[in-house]
N, C-alpha and C positions, 0 to 999 in steps of 0.2 A: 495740442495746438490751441491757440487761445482764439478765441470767437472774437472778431472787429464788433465794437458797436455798430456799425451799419446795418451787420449782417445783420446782428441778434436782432436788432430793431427789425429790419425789414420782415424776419422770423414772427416776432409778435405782432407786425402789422397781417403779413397773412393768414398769423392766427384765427386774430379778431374776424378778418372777412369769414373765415370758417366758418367760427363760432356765431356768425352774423346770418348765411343761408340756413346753418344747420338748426337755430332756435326757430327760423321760418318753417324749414320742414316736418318740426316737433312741431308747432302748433299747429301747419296742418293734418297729420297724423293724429294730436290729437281732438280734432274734430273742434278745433277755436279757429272759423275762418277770420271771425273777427276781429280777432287781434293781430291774423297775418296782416289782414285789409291796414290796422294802425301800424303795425312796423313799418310796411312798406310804403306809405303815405309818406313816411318821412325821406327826408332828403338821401339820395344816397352815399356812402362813401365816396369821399373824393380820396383814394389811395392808390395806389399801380395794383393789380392783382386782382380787382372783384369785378368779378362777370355778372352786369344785369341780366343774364340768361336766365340764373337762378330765380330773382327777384319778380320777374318775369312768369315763366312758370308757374312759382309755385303762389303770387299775384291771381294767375288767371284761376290755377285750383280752386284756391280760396272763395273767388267771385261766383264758381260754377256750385261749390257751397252752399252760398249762400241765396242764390237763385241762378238753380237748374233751367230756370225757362227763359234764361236769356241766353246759352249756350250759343246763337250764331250769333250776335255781338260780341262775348265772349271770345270767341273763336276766330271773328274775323282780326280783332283786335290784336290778340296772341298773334296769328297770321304777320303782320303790320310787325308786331315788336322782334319777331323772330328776324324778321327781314332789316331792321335798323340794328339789332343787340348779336342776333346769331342765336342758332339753336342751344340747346341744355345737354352737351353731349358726353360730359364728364361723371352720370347722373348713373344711380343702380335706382331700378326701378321695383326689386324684388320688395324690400321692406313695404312701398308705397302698395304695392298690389296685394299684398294681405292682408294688407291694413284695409280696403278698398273692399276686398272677398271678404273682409269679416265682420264687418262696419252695415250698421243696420239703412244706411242708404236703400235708394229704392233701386230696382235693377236698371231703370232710364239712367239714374245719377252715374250708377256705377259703368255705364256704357258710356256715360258723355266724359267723364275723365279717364277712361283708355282711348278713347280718340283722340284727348287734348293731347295723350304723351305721344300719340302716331305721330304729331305732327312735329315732331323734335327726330325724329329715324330718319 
């Protein structure tokens, strides 16, 4: 059966958003908040399909990064966007939390980013 242009399009636009949260996730895994901080600075997709959920999240990760000791600004903030975007519920948290348990973080750090993810349950 032959694929519509539409679909395929529509196919490669959900790609992109994919491949749009998932380069987010890679760079905060690998320990670059600050480039999550410039991704997500920019404007978002304007396409049907992408959940500032993600953006969001992995936004606030990034911020707790690169200062831990703003964590209730941080946090209230996250709070606020959950409440206008909706939680991150589509999300595996396993990779993140390895990466977290193996990551030379301080054990404060690593405690203020499993609470950010509490508040997405």
């Amino acid at each position: 059966m032959a694929t519509s242009p539409e679909s395929a399009g529509q196919k490669a636009i959900y790609f992109c958003i994919y491949a749009y949260g998932l380069y987010g996730a890679y760079l905060v895994l690998a320990g670059k908040p600050e480039l999550v901080l410039k991704l997500f600075a920019e404007e978002d997709p304007k396409v049907s399909g992408y959940k500032p959920a993600y953006r969001d999240y992995l936004k606030s990760a990034a911020l707790l990064m690169v200062n831990p000791n703003d964590y209730k600004s941080i946090r209230d903030s996250y709070i606020n966007m959950v409440a206008q975007n909706g939680k991150l519920t589509d999300w595996n948290y396993d990779t993140f939390n390895r990466w977290i348990a193996a990551s030379k973080m301080s054990v404060k750090e690593k405690r203020l980013l499993h609470e950010l993810q509490i508040l997405n349950r």
